[in-house]
C-alpha positions as a Markdown table, in Angstrom:
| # | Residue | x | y | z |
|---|---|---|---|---|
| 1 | Unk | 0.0 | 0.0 | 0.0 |
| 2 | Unk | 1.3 | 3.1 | -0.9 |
| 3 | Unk | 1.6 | 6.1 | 1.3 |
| 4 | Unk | -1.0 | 8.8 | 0.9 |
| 5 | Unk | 1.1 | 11.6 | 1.5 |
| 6 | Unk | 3.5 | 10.8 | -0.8 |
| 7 | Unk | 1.1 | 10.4 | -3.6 |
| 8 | Unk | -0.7 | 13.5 | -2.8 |
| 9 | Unk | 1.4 | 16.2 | -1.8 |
| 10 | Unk | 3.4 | 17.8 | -4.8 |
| 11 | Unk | 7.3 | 17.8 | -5.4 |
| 12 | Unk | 7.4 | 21.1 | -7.3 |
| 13 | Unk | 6.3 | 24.2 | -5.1 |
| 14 | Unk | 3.0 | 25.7 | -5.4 |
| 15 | Unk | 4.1 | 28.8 | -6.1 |
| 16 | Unk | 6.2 | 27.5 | -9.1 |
| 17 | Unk | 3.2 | 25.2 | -10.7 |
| 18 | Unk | 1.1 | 28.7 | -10.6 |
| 19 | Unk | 3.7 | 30.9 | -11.9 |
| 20 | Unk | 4.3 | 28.0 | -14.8 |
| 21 | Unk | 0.7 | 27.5 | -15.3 |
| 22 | Unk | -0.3 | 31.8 | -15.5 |
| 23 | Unk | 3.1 | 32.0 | -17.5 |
| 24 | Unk | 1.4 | 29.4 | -20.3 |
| 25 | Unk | -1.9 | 31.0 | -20.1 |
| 26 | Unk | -0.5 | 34.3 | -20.8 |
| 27 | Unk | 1.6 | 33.3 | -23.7 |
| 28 | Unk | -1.5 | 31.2 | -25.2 |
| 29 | Unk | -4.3 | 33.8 | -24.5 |
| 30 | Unk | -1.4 | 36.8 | -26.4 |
| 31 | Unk | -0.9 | 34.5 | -28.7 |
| 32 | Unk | -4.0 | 33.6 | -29.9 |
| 33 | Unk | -4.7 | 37.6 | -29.7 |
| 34 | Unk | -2.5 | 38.5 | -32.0 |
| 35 | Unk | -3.0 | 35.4 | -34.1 |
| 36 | Unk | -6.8 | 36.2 | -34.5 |
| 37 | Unk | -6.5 | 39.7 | -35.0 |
| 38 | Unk | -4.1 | 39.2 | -37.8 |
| 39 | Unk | -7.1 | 37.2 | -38.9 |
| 40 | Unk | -9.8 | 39.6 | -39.0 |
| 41 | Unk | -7.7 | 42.1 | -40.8 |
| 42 | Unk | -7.3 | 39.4 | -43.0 |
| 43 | Unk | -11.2 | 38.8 | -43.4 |
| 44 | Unk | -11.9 | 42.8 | -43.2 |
| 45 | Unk | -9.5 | 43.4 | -46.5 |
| 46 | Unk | -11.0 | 40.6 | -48.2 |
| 47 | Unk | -14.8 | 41.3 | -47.9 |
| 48 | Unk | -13.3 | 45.1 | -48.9 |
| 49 | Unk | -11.7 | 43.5 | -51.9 |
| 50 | Unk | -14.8 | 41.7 | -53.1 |
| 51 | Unk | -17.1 | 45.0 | -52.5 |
| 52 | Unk | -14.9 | 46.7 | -54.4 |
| 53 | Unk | -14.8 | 44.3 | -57.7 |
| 54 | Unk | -18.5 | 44.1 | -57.7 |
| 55 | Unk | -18.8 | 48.0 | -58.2 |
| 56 | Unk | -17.3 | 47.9 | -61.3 |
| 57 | Unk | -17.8 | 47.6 | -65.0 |
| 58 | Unk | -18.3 | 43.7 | -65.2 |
| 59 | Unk | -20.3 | 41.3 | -67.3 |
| 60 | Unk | -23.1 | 42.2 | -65.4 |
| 61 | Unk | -22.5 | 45.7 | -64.3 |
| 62 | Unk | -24.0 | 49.0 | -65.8 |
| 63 | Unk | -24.0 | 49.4 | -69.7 |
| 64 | Unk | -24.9 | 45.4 | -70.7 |
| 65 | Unk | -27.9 | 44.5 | -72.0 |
């Protein structure tokens, strides 16, 4: 039978799992931040792009028919 204390009380500080585990969150949640609004910009210049193409002269723009 294994001892209960052992198995249950941490090697690593507590104040080093919490520093490692809001270090990770940080990096993730800036991460991901930057990531997305890269993203967006991305999507914004895009739907920009396509409103733009539409306005013009095309095959089915002003002066057919």
């Amino acid at each position: 039978m294994s001892d209960w204390r052992n198995l249950l009380v941490p090697d690593t500080p507590l104040w080093e799992i919490a520093l490692r585990g809001t270090a990770i969150y940080l990096s993730i949640f800036f991460l991901l931040r930057v990531l997305l609004k890269r993203e967006s910009v991305r999507m914004e210049s895009e739907g920009h792009f396509s409103v733009i193409t539409r306005d013009g002269d095309g095959p089915s723009g002003p002066g057919t028919g």
